[in-house]
C-alpha positions in Angstrom: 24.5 40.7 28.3 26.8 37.6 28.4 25.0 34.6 26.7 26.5 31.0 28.4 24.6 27.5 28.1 24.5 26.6 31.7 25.5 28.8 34.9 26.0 27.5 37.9 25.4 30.0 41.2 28.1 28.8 43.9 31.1 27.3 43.7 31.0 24.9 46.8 31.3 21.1 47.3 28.8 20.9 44.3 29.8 23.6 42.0 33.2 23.1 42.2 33.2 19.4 41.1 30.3 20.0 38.4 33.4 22.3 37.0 35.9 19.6 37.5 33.7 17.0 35.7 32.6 19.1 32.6 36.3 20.3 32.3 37.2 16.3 32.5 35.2 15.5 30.0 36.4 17.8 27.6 32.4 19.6 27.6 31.6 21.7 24.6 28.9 23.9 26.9 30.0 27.6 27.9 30.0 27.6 31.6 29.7 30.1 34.3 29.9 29.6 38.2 29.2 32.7 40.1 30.0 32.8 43.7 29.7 35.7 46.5 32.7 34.3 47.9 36.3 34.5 47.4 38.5 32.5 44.8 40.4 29.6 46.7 43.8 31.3 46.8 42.4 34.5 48.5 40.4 32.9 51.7 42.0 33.4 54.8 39.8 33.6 58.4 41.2 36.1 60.2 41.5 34.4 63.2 42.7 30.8 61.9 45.6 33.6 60.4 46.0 34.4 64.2 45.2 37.8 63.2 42.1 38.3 65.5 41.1 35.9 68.4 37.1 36.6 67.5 34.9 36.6 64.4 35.4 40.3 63.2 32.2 39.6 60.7 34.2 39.9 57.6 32.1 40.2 54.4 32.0 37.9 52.6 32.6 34.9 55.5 35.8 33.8 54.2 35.3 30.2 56.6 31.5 30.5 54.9 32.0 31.1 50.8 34.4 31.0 47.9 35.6 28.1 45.8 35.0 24.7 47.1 32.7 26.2 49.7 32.1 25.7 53.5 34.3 22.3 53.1 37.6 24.1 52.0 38.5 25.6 55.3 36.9 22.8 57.4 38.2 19.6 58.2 38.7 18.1 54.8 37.1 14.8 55.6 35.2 13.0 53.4 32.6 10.1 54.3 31.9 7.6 51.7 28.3 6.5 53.0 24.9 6.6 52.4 23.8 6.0 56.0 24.8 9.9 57.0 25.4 13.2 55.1 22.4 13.4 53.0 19.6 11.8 50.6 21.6 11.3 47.4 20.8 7.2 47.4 16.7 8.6 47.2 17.8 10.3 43.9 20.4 8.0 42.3 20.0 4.9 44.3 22.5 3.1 46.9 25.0 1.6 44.5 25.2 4.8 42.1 25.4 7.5 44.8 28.1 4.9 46.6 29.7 5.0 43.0 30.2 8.7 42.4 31.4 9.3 46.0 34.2 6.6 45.1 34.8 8.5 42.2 35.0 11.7 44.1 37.8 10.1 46.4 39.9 8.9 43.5 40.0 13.0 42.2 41.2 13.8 45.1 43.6 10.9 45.6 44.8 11.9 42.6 45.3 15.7 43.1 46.9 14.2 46.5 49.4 12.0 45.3 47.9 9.2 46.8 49.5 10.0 50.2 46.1 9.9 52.5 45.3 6.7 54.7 41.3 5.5 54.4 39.7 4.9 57.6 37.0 2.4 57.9 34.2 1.1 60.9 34.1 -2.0 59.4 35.4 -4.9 61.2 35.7 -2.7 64.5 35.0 -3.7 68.0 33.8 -0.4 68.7 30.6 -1.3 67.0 29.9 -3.8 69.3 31.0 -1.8 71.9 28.2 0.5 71.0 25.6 -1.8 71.3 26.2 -3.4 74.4 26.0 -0.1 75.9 23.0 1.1 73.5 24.5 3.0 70.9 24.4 2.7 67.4 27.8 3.3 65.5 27.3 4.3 61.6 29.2 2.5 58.8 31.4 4.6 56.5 34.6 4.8 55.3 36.5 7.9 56.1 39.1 10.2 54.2 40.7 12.7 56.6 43.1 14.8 53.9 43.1 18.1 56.7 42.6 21.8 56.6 45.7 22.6 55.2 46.2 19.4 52.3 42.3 19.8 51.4 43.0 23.4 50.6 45.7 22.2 48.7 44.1 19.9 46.8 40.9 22.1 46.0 43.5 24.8 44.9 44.9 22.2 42.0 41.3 21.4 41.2 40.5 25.0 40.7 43.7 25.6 38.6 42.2 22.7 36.5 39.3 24.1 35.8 39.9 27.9 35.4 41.0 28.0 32.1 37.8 25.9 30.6 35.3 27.5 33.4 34.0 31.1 33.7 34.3 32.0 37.1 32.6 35.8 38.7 34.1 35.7 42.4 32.5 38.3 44.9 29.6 38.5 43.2 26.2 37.9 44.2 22.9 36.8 42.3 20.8 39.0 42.9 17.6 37.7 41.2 17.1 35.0 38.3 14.0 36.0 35.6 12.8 33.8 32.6 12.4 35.2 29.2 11.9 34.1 25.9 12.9 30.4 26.9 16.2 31.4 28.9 17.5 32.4 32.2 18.3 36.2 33.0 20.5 36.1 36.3 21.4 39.4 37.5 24.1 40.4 40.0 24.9 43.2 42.6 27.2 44.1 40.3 24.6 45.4 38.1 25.6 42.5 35.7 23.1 40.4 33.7 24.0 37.0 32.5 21.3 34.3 30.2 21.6 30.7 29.9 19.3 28.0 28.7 20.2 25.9 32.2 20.3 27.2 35.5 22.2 25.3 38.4 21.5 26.1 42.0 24.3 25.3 44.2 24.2 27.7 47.0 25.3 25.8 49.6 24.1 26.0 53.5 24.9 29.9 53.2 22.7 30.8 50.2 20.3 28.1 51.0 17.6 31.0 52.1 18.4 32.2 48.4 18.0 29.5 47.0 14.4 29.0 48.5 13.1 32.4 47.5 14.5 31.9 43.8 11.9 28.9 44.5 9.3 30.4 45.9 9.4 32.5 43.1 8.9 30.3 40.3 6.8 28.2 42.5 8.6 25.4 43.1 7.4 22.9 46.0 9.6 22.9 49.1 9.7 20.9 52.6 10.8 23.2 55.8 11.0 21.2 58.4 14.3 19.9 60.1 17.0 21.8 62.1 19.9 20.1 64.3 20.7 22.0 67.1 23.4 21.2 69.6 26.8 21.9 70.9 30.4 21.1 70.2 32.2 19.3 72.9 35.7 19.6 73.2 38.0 17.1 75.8 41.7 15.6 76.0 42.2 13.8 72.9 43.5 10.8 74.8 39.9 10.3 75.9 39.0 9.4 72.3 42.1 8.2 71.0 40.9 4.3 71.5 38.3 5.6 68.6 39.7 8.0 67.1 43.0 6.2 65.7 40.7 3.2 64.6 38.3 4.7 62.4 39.0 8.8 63.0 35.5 9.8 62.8 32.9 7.6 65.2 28.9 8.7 64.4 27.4 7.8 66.9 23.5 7.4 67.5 21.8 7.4 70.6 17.6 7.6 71.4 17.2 9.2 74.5 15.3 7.3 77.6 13.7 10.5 78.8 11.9 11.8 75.5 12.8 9.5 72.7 14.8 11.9 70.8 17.6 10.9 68.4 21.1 12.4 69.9 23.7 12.0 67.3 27.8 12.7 67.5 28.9 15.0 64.2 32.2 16.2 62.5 34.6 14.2 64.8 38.0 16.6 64.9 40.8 14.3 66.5 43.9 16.9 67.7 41.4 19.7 66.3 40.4 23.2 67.0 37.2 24.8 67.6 36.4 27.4 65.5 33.5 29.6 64.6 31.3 30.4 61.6 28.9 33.4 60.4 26.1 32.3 58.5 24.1 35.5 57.6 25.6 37.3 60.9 24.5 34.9 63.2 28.0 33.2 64.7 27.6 29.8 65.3 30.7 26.9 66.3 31.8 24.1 64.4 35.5 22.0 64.6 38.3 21.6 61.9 41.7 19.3 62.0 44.7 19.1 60.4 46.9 16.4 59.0 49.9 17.8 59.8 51.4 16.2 63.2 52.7 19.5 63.7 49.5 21.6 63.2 47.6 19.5 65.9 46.1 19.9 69.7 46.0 18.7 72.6 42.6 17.7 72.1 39.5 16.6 70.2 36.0 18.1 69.8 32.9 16.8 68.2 29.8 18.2 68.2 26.6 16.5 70.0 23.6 17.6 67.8 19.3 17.1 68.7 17.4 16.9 65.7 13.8 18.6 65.8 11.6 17.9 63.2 8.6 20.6 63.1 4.8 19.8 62.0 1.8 22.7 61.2 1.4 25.3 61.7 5.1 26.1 62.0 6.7 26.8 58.9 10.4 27.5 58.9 13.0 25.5 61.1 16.0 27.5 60.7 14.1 30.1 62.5 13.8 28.7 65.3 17.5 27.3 65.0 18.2 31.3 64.2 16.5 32.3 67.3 18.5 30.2 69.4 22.1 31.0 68.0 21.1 35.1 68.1 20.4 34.3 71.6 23.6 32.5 72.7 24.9 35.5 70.7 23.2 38.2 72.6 24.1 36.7 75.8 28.2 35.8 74.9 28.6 38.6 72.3 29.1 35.3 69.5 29.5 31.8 71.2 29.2 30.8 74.8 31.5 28.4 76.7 30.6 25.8 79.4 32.5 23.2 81.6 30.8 20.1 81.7 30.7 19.7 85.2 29.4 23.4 85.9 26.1 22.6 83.5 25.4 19.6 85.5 25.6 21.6 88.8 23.4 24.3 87.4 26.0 27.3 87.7 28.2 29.5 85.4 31.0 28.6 84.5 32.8 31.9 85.4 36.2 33.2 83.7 37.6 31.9 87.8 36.2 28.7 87.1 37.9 28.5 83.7 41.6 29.5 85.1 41.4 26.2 87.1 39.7 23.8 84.0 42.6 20.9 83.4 41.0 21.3 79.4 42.5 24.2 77.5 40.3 25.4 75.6 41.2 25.9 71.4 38.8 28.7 70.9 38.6 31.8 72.9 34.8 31.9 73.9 32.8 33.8 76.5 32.3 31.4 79.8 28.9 31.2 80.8 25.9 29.3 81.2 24.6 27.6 78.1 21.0 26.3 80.0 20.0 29.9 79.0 20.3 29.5 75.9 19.4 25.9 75.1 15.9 24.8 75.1 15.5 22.2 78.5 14.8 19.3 76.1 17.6 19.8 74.0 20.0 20.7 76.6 18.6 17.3 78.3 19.2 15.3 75.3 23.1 16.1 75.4 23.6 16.0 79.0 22.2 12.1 78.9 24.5 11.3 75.4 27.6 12.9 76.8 27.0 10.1 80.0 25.9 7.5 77.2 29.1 7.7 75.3 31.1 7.8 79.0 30.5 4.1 78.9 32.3 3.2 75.5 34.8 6.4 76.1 35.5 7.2 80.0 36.4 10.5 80.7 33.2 12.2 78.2 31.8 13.0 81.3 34.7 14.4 83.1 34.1 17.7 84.7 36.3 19.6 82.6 34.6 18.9 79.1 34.2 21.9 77.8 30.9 22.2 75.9 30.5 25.4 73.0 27.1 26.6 72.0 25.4 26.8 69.8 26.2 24.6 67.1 23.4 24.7 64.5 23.2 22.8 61.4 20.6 24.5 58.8 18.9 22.1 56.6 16.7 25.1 55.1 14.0 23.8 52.2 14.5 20.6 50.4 13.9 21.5 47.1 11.6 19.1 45.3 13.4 17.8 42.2 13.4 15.0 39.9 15.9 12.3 40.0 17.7 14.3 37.1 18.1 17.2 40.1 15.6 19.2 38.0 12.8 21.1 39.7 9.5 21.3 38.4 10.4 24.9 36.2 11.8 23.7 32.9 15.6 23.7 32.8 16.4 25.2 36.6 18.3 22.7 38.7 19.3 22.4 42.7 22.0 20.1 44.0 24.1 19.7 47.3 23.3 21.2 51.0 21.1 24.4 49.3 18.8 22.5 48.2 18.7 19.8 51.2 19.7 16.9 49.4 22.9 16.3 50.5 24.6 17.3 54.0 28.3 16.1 53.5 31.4 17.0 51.4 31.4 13.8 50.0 27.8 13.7 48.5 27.7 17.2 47.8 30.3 16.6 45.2 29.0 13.8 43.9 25.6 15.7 43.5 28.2 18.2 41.3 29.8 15.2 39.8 25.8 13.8 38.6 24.6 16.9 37.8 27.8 17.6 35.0 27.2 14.1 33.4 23.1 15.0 32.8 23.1 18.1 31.5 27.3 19.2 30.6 
């Protein structure tokens, strides 16, 4: 058995920078990151390779896992804000969490060469805009690096680190034990690994991991959140008023009919949709890349409902599960919907499609996405998409294509301290496993925080 002082189990958003920052810092701890994933240089998505045109189901999830996590293959945009993206400001406070993700942005400025513009909604009309038409616009400041130059920078930071750093790619923890006052974490490699200091930074992926390691040690945990919507996808001149401004508009809307909070999420000007397997279950999100020559016609962002869950139910993912297997059942992985056929209560049939003035980025099955959503949910977004109509004309066109489902898991928020230690002596969570943070940008500053406490 290899004995190490702390290991860390994934090497996301979190795990990546907690590397970065006890490498930095010149840290005299041995260090281990195991991660079920591949290293950075080896993930490739089939079908971003334009080898498939569907998710195949590769395992590992190559969009899903590996070094620098779900982030590395996604947009590469980075939100510097405590009013979206996470809790970190309820652990550190406003001005420290604000801190570290400035800190965060000048490491990657760095490894960038500086070249990267910083958007900003401050100062912008479009907030007013907003509110005259009741909608709330969210203030952050934006870095947008790309798929293809945030891959590039993640692969400097892990040449950085992998001389100082232990890393065990395609391996899985299997189980962590505690013995004679250290951690035993085994693999399914049949490995067995000890450390005084156990990190858990198992990203949305491993975040049902993350909750049975938990469970097991009897650690408290809140279930009780899951966004559930669809990614909308329309001519990127539609948007481009916003979208050159400040790149990524968040936009919050409370619905007349039921009072629900409808929010916009992961804005992708001249994007693609693309898809993502999350324990089997395909689900749709959007990535963009910096590269004039790499971009679409279009943009896509997704509209997301959140649904907050009280007794007796337990476990919101489930139900966000339930309704991504069905949309999976029905379409064989995700469905695809004209606006203007979901309003009219009809299919949007592959004849429809041929004459749809929107191309659409991702090849998806056409079909009828009000059998899959939930009527309150698929309410919610029919009443945003004509909310932001007003402050962008043309949302509501008839040729919007809508994508379900898009689900954003939220799993258990581990209770911790503001140290990011749980209640068991020495085992820690940090970033989107263990619910604290739901961004790039504070996920790695949770890496960044944790590294400074206990590297």
């Amino acid at each position: 058995m290899q004995n190490y002082d702390i290991i860390i189990v994934g090497a996301g958003a979190g795990g990546s920078f907690a590397a970065y920052e006890m490498t930095k810092n010149n840290s005299s701890k041995k260090v281990l990151v195991i991660d079920e994933g591949r290293s950075i240089k080896y993930r490739k998505c089939p079908i971003t390779t334009g080898d498939v045109d569907h998710c195949i189901n590769c395992r590992p999830c190559n969009i899903m896992t590996g070094f620098g996590g779900a982030g590395t293959l996604s947009d590469g945009k980075y939100n510097i804000t405590t009013n979206f993206g996470g809790d970190l400001h309820l652990y550190l406070g406003n001005d420290k969490a604000n801190e570290l993700m400035e800190y965060v942005d000048s490491v990657l400025m760095e490894f960038d060469g500086g070249k990267t513009k910083l958007f900003s909604t401050e100062n912008s009309g479009l907030k007013t805009k907003c509110l005259q038409n009741n909608l709330h616009l969210l203030g952050a400041k934006v870095r947008h690096f790309g798929t293809e130059r945030n891959r590039e920078i993640l692969t400097k930071i892990y040449d950085y680190v992998k001389d100082t750093i232990d890393f065990k790619f395609l391996t899985k923890v299997t189980d962590i034990n505690f013995k004679d006052e250290r951690y035993i974490v085994q693999t399914d490699k049949g490995d067995s690994f000890s450390a005084e200091k156990v990190v858990l930074a198992s990203g949305r992926s491993g975040s049902k991991w993350s909750s049975q390691i938990c469970e097991k040690f009897g650690i408290d945990l809140l279930k009780n959140r899951v966004d559930i919507g669809v990614r909308v996808e329309l001519p990127a001149e539609v948007f481009k008023h916003i979208t050159d401004e400040v790149y990524e508009a968040k936009i919050v809307y409370q619905t007349e009919q039921y009072n629900d909070l409808v929010r916009t999420f992961c804005m992708n000007p001249y994007g693609e949709v693309v898809t993502e397997n999350t324990n089997g279950i395909i689900t749709v999100n959007g990535h963009s890349y910096n590269d004039p020559k790499l971009q679409t016609e279009n943009t896509n962002f997704a509209i997301l409902v959140t649904n907050r869950f009280t007794e007796p139910f337990k476990d919101s993912n489930e139900y966000g599960e339930s309704i991504a297997k069905l949309s999976n059942m029905l379409g064989g992985g995700v469905l695809l919907q004209r606006f203007g056929d979901l309003v009219k209560g009809r299919r949007s049939s592959p004849r429809r499609m041929e004459k749809c003035f929107t191309n659409p980025t991702l090849n998806a099955t056409a079909g009828d996405l009000s059998l899959v959503m939930p009527k309150r949910q698929m309410d919610d977004i029919i009443e945003m998409i004509y909310a932001l109509d007003k402050v962008a004309p043309g949302t509501a066109n008839e040729d919007t294509l809508l994508y379900g489902v898009e689900v954003k898991f939220y799993n258990s928020v581990i209770k911790v301290n503001n140290e990011f230690e749980t209640s068991k002596k020495g085992l820690y969570a940090i970033g989107d496993g263990a619910g604290i943070t739901h961004s790039l940008s504070q996920a790695s500053a949770c890496g960044v925080a944790i590294a400074r406490e206990i590297g």
